[in-house]
C-alpha positions as CSV (number, residue, x, y, z in Angstrom):
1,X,-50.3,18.8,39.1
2,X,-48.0,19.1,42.5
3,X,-48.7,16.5,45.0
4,X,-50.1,17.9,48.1
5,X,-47.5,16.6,50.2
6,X,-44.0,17.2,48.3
7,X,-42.4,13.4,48.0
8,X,-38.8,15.1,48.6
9,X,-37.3,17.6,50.8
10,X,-33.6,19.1,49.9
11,X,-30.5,17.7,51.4
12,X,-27.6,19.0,49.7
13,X,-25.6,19.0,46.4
14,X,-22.8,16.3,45.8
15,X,-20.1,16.5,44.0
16,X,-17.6,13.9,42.4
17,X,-13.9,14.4,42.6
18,X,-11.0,11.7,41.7
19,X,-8.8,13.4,44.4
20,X,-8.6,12.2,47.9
21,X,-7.7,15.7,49.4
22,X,-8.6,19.5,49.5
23,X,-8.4,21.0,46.6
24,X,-11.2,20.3,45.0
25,X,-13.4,21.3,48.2
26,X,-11.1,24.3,48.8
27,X,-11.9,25.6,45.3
28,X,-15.6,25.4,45.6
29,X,-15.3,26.6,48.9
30,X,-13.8,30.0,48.1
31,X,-16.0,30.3,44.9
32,X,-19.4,29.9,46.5
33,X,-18.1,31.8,49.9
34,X,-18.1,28.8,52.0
35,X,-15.8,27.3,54.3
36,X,-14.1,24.2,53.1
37,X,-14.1,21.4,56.1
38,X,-12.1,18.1,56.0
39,X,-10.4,15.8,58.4
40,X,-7.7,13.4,58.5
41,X,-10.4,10.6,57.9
42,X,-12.0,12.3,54.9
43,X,-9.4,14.9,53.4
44,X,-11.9,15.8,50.5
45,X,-14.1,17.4,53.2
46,X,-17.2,19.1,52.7
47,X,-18.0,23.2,51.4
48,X,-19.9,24.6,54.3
49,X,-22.0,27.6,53.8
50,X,-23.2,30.0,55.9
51,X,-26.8,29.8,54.7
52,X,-30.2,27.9,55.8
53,X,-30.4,24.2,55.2
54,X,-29.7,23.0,52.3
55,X,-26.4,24.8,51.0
56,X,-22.9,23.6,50.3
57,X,-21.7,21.0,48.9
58,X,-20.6,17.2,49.9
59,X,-17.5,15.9,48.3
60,X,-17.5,12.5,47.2
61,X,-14.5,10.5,46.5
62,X,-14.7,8.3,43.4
63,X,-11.9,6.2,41.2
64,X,-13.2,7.5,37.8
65,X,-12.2,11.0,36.5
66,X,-14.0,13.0,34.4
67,X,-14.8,11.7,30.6
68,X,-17.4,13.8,29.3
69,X,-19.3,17.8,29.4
70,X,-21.1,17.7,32.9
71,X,-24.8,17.3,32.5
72,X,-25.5,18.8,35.6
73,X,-23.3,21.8,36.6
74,X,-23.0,24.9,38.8
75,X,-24.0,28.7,38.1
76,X,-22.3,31.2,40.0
77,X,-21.9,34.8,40.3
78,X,-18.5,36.5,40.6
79,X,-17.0,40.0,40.4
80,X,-14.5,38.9,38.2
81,X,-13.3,36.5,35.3
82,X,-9.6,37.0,36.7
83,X,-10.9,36.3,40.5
84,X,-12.0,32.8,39.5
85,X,-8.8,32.4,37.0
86,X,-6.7,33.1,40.2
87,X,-8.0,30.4,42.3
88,X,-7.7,27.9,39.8
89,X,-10.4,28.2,37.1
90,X,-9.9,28.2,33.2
91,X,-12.0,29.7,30.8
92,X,-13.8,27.3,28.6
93,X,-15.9,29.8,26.1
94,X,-15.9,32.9,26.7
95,X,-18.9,35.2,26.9
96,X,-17.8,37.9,24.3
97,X,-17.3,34.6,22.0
98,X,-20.5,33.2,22.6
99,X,-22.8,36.3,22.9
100,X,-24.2,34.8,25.9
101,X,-24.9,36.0,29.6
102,X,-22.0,34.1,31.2
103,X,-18.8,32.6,30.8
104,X,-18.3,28.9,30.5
105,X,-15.3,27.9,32.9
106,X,-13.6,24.7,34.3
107,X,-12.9,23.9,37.4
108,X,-9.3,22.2,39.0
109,X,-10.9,18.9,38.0
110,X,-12.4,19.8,34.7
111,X,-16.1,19.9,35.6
112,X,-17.8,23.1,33.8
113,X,-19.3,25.4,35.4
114,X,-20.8,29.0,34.2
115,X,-19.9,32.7,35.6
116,X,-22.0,35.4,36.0
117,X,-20.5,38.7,36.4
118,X,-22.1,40.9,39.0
119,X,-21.1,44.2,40.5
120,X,-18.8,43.9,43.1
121,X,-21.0,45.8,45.6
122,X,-24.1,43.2,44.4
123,X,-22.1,40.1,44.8
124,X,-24.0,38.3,47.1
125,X,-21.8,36.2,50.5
126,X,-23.6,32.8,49.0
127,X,-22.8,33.0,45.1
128,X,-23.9,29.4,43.8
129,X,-27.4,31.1,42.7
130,X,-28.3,27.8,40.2
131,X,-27.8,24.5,39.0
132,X,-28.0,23.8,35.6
133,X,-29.4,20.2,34.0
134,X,-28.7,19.3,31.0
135,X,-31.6,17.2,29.4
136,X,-33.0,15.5,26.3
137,X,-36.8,16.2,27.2
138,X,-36.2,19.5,29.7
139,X,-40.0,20.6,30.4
140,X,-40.8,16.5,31.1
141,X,-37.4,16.3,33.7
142,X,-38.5,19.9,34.9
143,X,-42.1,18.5,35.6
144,X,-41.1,15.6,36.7
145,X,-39.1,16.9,39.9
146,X,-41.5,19.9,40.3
147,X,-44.0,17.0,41.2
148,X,-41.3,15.7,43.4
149,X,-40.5,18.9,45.3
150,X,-44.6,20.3,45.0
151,X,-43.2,23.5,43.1
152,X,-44.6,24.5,39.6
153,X,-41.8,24.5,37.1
154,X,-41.5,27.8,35.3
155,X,-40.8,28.6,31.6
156,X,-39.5,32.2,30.6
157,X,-41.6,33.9,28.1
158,X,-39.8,32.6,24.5
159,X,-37.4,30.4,25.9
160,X,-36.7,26.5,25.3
161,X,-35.6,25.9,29.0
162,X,-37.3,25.6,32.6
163,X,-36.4,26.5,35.8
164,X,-37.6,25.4,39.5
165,X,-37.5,28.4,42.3
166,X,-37.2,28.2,46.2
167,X,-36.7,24.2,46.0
168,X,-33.7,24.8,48.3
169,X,-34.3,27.3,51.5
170,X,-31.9,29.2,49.8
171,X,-34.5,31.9,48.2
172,X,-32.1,32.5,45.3
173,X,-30.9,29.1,44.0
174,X,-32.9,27.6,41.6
175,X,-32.8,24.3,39.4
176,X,-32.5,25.0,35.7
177,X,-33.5,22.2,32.8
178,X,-32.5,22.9,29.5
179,X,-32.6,20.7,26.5
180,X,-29.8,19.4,24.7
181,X,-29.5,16.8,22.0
182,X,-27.2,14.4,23.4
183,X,-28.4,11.5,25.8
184,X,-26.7,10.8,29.0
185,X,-24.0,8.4,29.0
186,X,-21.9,7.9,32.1
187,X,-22.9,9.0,35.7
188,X,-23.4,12.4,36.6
189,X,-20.6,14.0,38.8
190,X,-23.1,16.2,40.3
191,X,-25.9,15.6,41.8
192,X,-28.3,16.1,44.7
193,X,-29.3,14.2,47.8
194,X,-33.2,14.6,49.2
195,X,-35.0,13.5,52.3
196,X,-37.9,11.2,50.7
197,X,-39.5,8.0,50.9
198,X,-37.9,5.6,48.1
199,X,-41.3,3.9,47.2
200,X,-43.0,6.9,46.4
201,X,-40.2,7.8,44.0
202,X,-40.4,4.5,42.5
203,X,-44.3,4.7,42.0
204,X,-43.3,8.3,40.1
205,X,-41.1,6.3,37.9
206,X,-37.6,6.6,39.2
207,X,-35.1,3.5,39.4
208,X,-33.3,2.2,42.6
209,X,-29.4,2.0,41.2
210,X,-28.0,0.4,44.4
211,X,-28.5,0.3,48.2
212,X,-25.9,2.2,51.2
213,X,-26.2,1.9,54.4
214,X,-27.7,5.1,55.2
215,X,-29.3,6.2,52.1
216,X,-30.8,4.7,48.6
217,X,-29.4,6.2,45.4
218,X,-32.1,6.6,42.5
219,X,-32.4,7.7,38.9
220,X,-35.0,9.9,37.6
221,X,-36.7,9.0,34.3
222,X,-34.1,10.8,32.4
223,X,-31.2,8.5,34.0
224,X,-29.9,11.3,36.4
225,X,-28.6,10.2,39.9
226,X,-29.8,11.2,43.2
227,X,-30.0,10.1,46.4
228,X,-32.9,9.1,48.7
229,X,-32.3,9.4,52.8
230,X,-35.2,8.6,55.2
231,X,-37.3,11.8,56.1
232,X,-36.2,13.5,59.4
């Protein structure tokens, strides 16, 4: 059952980079179709996207780099394999290896993150169209944040994964848990920030990890960070 008043609204996504400047942001930027925005204070910037609240993505500078397969990771459409290769991207696995719908790819960083080939005249201006979680109980973490957002999580007829539609205002995007058999075992380098109220999170079952200034970061029952900012 969906709450009758959602306990979180959408913020944005975050990202994790180990670089202190642009190119990172300027990658994700030009993938997506965003505009990547930084200053002489923050030189990771931010992707800004021409789209209603709740797109782009916030670039946060950490010391750790990348250690293991991201749990949570980006789906995007593109015309081309070669168009992503040229700004940067590497090809992981291959869809004509794998028999599957997309193309597994690495960013500058090393994060993974899956292609999906589209017509060039039906590539959309916004191409992040998911974010994919990786999870040891996917219908449970699915529920879970469907509760959260007041959406009812959605499981395609004979698959093993579920998705969450129109969670963002983006009508496309959508938040997609499947299972896998590993557990998590180091932070997340993406994640998402919400507007909500931290004790109702808490009384759902999420953990408070540590306190900021402006906003709370939380973990959800499967260990996956997000953070909490005071409803506007």
């Amino acid at each position: 059952m969906t709450p009758a008043t959602p306990d979180a609204r959408w913020l944005e996504l975050c990202m994790d980079t180990q670089e202190n400047g642009p190119r990172l942001g300027a990658f994700w930027a030009a993938v997506i179709g965003g505009e990547h925005r930084a200053s002489a204070d923050d030189p990771a910037g931010d992707v800004v996207v021409d789209v209603p609240e709740g797109g782009g993505i916030a670039m946060c500078v950490v010391p750790e780099g990348k250690t293991v397969k991201h749990r949570v990771h980006l789906d995007v459409y593109t015309a081309s394999i070669a168009d992503l290769e040229a700004l940067g991207a590497t090809v992981q696995i291959p869809a004509e290896e794998s028999g599957l719908g997309w193309t597994v790819m690495a960013d500058p960083e090393g994060g993974e993150f899956c292609a999906f080939l589209r017509e060039p005249d039906k590539l959309p201006p916004y191409r992040l169209h998911g974010v994919g979680i990786d999870c040891v109980d996917a219908e449970a973490t699915a529920r879970w944040w469907g509760e959260r957002f007041g959406v009812e999580p959605v499981n395609p007829e004979g698959e093993d994964w579920w998705t969450l539609e129109k969670v963002t205002h983006d009508p496309v995007m959508t938040l997609d848990f499947a299972p896998v058999p590993e557990p998590k075992t180091v932070k997340n380098r993406v994640h998402w920030d919400v507007y909500g109220d931290v004790a109702a999170f808490e009384r759902a079952g999420a953990t408070v990890l540590w306190e900021m200034p402006k906003w709370i970061t939380m973990a959800d029952p499967e260990g996956n960070e997000f953070c909490v900012f005071p409803p506007v």
